[in-house]
N, C-alpha and C positions, 0 to 999 in steps of 0.2 A: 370610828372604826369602819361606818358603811365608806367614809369616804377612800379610806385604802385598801379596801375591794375593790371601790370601781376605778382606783387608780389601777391595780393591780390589773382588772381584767380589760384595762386599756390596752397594758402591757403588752397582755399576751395576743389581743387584737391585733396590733402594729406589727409584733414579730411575725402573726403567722401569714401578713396580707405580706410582708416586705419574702418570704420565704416563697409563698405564691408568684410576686411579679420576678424575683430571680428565678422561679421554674420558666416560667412564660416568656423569658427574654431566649430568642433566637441565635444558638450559639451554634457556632462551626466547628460540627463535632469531628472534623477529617484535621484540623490545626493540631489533633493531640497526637503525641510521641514518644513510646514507651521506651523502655529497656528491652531489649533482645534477649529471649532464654540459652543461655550459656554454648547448649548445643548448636544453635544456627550463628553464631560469631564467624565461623569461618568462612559461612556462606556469605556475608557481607564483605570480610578481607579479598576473597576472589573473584569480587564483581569488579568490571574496569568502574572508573571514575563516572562515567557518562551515566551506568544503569544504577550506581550507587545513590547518585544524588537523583534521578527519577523515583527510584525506590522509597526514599527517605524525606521529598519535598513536591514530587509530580503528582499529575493526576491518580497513579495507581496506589499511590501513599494515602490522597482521600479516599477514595472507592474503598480499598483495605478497613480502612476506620469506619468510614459509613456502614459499609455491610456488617462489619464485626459490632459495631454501636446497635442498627435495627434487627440482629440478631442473639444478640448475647445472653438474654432470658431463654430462646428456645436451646441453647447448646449445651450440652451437656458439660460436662470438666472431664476433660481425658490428658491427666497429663503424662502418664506413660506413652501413650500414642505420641503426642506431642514431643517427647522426649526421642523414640524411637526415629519420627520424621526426620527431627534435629539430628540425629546423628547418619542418617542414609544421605539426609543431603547433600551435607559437608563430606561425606566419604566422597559421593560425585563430585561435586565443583574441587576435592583436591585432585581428581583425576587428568593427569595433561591429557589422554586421548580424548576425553568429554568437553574438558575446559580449558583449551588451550591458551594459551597468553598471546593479545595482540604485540606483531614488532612494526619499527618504526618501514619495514617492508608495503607492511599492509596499506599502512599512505590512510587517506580519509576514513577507512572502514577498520582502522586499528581500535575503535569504544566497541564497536559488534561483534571481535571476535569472542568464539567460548561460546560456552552456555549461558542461555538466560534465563536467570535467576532473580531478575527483577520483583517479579511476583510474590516471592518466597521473602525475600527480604525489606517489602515493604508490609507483609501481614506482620514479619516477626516485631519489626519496632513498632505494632498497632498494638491493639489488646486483646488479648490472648482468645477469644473470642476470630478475630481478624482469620489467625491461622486455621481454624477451624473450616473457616468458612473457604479458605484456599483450599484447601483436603476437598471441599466438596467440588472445587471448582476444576479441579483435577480427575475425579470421577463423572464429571456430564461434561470434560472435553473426551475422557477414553468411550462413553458412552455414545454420545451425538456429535453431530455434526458444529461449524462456528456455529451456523443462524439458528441450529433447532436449541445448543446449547443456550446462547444468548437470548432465546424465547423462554424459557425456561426461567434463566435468570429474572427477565420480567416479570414472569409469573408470580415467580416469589417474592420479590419486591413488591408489587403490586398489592397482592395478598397479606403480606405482612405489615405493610400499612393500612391496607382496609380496616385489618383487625385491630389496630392497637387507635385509629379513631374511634370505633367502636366503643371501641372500652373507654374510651374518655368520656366520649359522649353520657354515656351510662353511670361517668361519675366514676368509674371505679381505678385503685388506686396501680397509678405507671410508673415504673421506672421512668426518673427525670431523664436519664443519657437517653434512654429508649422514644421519649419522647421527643428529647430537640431532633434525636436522629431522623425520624420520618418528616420533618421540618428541612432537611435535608433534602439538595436533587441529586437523585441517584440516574442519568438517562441510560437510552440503552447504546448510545458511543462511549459511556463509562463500561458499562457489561459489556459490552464486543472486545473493548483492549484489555480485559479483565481475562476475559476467556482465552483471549488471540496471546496473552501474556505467559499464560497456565500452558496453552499448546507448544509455544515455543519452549517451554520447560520439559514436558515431555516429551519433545523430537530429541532432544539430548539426551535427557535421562534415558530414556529406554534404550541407549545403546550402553550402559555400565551392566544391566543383568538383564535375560527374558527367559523366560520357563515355559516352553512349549506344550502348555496344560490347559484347555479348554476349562478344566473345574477352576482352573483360579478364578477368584472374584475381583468383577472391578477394580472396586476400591483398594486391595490388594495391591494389584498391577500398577494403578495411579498413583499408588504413595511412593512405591518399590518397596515394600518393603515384605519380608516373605519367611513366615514361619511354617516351622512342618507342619504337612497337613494329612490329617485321614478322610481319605476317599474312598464312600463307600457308595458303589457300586454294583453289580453283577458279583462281586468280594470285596472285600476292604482291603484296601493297599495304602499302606504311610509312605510318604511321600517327604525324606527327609531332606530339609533343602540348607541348614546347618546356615541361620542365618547369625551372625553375632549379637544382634542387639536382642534378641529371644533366649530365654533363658530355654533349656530342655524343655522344662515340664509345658513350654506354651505351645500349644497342638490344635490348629485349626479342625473341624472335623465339617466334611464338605455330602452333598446330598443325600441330606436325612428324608427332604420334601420328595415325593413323587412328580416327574417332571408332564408338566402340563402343556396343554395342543398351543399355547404361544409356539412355539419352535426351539427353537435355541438364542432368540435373544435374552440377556440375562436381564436386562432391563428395560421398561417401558414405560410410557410417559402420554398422561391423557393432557395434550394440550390444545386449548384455543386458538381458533386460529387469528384470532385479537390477536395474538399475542405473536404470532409467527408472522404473521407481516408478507412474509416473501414464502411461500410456499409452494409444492409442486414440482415434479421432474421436469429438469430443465429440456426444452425441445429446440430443435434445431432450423433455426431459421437463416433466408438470405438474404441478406439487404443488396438494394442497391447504390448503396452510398461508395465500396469500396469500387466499383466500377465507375465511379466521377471524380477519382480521383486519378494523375495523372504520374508520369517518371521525370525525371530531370531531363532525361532523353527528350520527352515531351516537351518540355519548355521551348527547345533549340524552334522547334515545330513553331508553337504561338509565335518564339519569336520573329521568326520569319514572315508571318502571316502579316504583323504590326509591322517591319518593314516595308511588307510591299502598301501596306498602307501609308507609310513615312512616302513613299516613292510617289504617293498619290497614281496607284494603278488601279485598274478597276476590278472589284473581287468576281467578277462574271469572266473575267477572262487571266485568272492566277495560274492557270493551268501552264501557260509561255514561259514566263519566269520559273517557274519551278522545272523546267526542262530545261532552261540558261544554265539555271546552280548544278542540275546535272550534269551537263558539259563542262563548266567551270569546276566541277568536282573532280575529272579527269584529267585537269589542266594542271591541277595543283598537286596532285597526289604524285607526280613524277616532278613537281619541281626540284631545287637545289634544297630552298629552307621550309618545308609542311610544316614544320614546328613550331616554326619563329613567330612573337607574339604579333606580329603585324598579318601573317596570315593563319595562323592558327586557327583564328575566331571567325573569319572567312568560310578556312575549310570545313567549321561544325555546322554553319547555315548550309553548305555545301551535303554534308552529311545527312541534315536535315529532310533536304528535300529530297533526299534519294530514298531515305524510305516512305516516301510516299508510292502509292503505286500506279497503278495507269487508270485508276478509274475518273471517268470524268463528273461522276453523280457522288457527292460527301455523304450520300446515304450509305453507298457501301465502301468507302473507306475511311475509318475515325480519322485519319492522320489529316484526309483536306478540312475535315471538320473542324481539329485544331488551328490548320492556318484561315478559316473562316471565321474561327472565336477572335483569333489575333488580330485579323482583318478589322473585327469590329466593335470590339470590347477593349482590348488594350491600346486605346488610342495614346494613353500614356507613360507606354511601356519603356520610353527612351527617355523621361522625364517631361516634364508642363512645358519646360523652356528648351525643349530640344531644338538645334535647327533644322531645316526640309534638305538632307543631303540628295545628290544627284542621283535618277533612277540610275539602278544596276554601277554605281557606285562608279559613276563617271567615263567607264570602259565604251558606253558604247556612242560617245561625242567624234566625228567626222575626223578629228585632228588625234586622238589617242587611235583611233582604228588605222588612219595613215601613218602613226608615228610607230604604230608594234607590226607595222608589216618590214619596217626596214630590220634585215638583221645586223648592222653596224650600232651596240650599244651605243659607244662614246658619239657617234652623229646623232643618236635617238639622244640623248641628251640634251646635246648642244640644240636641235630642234624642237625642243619639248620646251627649253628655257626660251629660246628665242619666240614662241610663239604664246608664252606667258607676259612678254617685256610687250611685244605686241598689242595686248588685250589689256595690258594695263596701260599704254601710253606711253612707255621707258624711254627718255632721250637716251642716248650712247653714252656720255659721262653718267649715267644715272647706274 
């Protein structure tokens, strides 16, 4: 008999350590994927293909789970809310002015049209938990701003794993999902597209209803969804807003509290600035990086500068040539072809240099400064293996200066060729 006790209490030994190292094994609580509550079905039929399947397999399908896993004990069970959500939101996404449908018009940006609803239907296939945790993320985007929002988020993240090591530590008894989930990285590039996801939800949503009411409450406003309310003020006034999904008898009743020296923000948030990261109105400063930056116009510039360096001239005296391009800029401007690709690219180094101006010190004009960079930085502006073409582009050789003074074309020719057959050697049969 003693011996099938301590057969027995082997037993229960082995099962409770094999139950212990299955708690302890590291599991990927964002891989689960629930059923959708019947009301948000439609919200998934109205998402294009692209935000369906982020919703359901993307990053925002883990973050959903994770959050809804490391929060699930603190949330309460509301599933009339839940229920009420489900059907305000699928009334929006069936609306064509909210969500209208990409056409094959829209070309690459046909997944982005409509609303997004990403967000909303990656909590609904999480656990029920998830959506919860959207509702609130919907209330600190109408609340805050991305980055104070997304601080917040951390916060909470933060905090709600401090607390449940805690509690380990101390031995005391955790929900196992609770546990792998803080096992779980939650960063704050998950919270930013978390939050940035909720916001794009409400640029849309808020154009189906808005109730120009200062007493509505946040969270209200961020769900849409809006039961009659008594507002009691200076008198009480009901405020019947005749929403369907509220039965009559459901009656908001709005400042019973005396309103205190905060002002009129409805909400506030004592946060670390740990946690904000990027903090402070933004001031206004000026670099000088956009003033080192140059125009295409500019380039023509250098690139004249790195010709007259091709030319091997000497940059103490660039100033000559750049008055050449200027006369050659007159020269060409009333030709027969300005356009034609053999002097087009002529007449832009032409162009070039004309807006340079008459100073002779590159102190007080940038433009010599650029043909001074070109001069001496872009030595390989025309490639490594460029050849050394003739200064001024062979115009100003003894034989082209005598050959463009005759005005008889077809003899400039003939004398142009003859005095190439010349310099090459050409017998007459040649």
């Amino acid at each position: 008999m003693a011996n099938l006790n301590t057969i027995s209490a082997s037993l229960i030994s082995a099962k409770n350590e094999n139950i212990a190292a299955l708690v302890n094994i590291s599991l990927d609580v964002s891989l689960y994927r629930g059923t959708p509550p019947a009301e948000f079905l439609p919200v998934g039929s109205a998402l294009t293909a692209r935000r369906k399947s982020e919703a359901e397999d993307g990053e925002l399908h883990k973050t959903a789970c994770r959050l809804g896993f490391l929060f699930n004990e603190l949330i309460p069970e509301t599933p009339n809310l839940i229920r009420c959500y489900g059907i305000r939101a699928s009334e929006i996404m069936n609306s064509p002015n909210i969500n209208p449908r990409g056409t094959p018009e829209d070309g690459p940006f046909r997944d982005f049209i409509g609303a997004d609803g990403t967000c909303i239907w990656a909590a609904a296939t999480s656990i029920p938990a998830s959506l919860s945790t959207f509702l609130l993320a919907c209330m600190l985007a109408r609340a805050w701003d991305a980055k104070k929002a997304t601080s917040i988020w951390a916060e909470l993240v933060h905090e709600r794993i401090a607390y449940v090591e805690a509690q380990i530590n101390m031995k005391k008894v955790i929900n196992p999902h609770t546990e792998m989930a803080i096992r779980q990285d939650i960063t704050r590039a998950d919270l930013a597209k978390w939050d940035a996801s909720a916001r794009a939800w409400l640029r849309r949503a808020n154009q189906s209803m808005q109730v120009p009411d200062r007493a509505v409450l946040i969270a209200i406003s961020a769900w849409h969804l809006y039961p009659d309310l008594l507002v009691c003020q200076d008198k009480t006034t009901k405020v019947t807003l005749e929403d369907p999904p509220f039965p009559p008898a459901a009656i908001l009743t709005l400042g019973l509290e005396p309103r205190d020296s905060r002002g009129d923000k409805l909400c506030q948030w004592s946060l670390a600035l740990s946690h904000l990261r990027y903090y402070g109105d933004p001031i206004k400063v000026r670099s000088e990086e956009a003033f080192q930056r140059i125009s295409f116009q500019d380039i023509w510039v250098v690139t004249l500068g790195a010709l007259l360096r091709q030319w091997q001239l000497p940059s103490s005296s660039i100033g000559t040539p750049i008055i050449w391009f200027k006369c050659l800029r007159e020269v060409l401007r009333f030709s027969s072809t300005p356009s034609s690709p053999e002097v087009s690219w002529v007449l832009k180094l032409c162009n070039a240099a004309s807006s340079i101006g008459q100073h002779t010190n590159t102190e007080n004009d940038p433009m010599l400064q650029l043909v001074q960079f070109g001069w001496w930085k872009a030595t390989h502006f025309f490639g490594s293996g460029a050849t050394i073409q003739p200064p001024f582009f062979g115009l100003c050789k003894i034989n082209v200066i005598r050959e463009l003074q005759v005005d008889d074309n077809l003899e400039i020719g003939f004398q142009y060729i003859r005095q190439i057959a010349s310099q090459l050697n050409l017998r007459p049969e040649e």
